[in-house]
C-alpha positions in Angstrom: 10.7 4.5 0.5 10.1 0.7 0.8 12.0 -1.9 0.5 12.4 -5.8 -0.1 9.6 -5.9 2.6 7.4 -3.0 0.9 4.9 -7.0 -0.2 5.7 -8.6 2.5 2.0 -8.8 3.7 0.3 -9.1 0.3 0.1 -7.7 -3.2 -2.8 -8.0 -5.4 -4.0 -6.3 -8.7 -6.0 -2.6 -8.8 -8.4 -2.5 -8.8 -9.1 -5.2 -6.8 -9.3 -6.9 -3.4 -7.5 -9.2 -1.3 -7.4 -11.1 2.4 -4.9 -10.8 3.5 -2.6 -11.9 7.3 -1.6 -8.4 9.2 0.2 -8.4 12.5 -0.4 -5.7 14.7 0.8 -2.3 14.3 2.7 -0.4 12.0 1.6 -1.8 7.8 2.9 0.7 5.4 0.7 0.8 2.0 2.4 1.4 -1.8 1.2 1.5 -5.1 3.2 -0.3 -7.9 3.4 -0.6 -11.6 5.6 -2.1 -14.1 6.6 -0.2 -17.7 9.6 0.0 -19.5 12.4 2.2 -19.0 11.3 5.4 -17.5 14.2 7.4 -16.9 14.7 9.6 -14.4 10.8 9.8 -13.4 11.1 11.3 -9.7 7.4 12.5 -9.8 5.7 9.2 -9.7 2.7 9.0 -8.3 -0.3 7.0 -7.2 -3.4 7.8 -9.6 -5.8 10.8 -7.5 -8.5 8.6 -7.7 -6.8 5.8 -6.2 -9.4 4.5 -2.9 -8.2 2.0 -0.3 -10.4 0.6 2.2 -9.0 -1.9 5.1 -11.5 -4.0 7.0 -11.0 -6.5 10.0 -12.4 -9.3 8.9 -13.4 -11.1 12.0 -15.0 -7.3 13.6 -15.8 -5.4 10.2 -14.2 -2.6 11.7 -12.9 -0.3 8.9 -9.3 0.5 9.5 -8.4 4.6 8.8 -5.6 5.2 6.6 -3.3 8.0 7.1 -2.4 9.7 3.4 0.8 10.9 2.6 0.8 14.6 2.6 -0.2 15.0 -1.3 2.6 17.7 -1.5 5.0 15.0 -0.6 6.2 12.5 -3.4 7.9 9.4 -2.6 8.2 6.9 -5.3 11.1 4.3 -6.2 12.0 2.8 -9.2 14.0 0.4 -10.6 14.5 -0.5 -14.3 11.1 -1.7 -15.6 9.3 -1.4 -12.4 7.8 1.7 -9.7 6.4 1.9 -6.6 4.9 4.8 -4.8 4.0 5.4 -1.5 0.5 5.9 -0.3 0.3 6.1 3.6 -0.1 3.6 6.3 -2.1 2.3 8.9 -1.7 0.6 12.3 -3.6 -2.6 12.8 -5.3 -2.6 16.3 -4.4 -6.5 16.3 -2.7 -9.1 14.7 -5.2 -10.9 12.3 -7.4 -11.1 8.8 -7.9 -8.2 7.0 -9.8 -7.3 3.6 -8.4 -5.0 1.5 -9.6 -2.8 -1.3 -8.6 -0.7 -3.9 -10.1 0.9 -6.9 -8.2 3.3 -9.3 -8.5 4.7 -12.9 -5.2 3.1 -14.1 -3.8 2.0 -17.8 -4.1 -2.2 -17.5 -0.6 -2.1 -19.8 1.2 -0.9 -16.4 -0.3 -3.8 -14.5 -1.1 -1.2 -11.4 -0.6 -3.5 -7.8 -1.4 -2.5 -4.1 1.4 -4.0 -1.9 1.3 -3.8 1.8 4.9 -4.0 4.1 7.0 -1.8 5.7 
């Protein structure tokens, strides 16, 4: 899942909030943190409690997110760093958009929300 472009539209700290530049259409939404080595950690998920809101700035429209399936885990990793999948959305236009996200999460893995494709 993911790939060199899985930030390509933003990153920003959880929880937290950012504005960020969509286009229009598909924006695929992960959930990242950074530890030391980890192994073979295939079950790596986003925290339950993770919450995501997207809003169009200039409408204040509130953008619905479609979740992974929660049976469905789909994380990568690589060395120090992982990054889970949590759903997507498609952007009725290209444009500002304020996103959200609030999480129970350990600061030491410095938990990130990045959006790409």
């Amino acid at each position: 899942p993911g790939s060199d472009n899985a930030a390509q539209h933003g990153r920003f700290a959880v929880p937290g909030e950012a504005t960020v530049e969509l286009p229009k259409g598909r924006v695929r939404i992960y959930y990242d943190v950074n530890w030391g080595e980890t192994g073979d950690d295939s079950g790596f998920d986003a925290p339950d409690d993770l919450e995501v809101t997207i809003t169009a700035v200039d409408t204040g429209e509130e953008i619905p997110i479609r979740r992974k399936l929660s049976s469905s885990v789909s994380s990568r990793e690589k060395r120090d760093f992982s990054r889970s999948y949590v759903g997507r959305i498609e952007a009725p236009r290209a444009g500002q958009y304020k996103v959200k996200a609030t999480a129970t999460a350990d600061p030491s893995e410095a938990p990130h929300l990045s959006l790409g494709k």
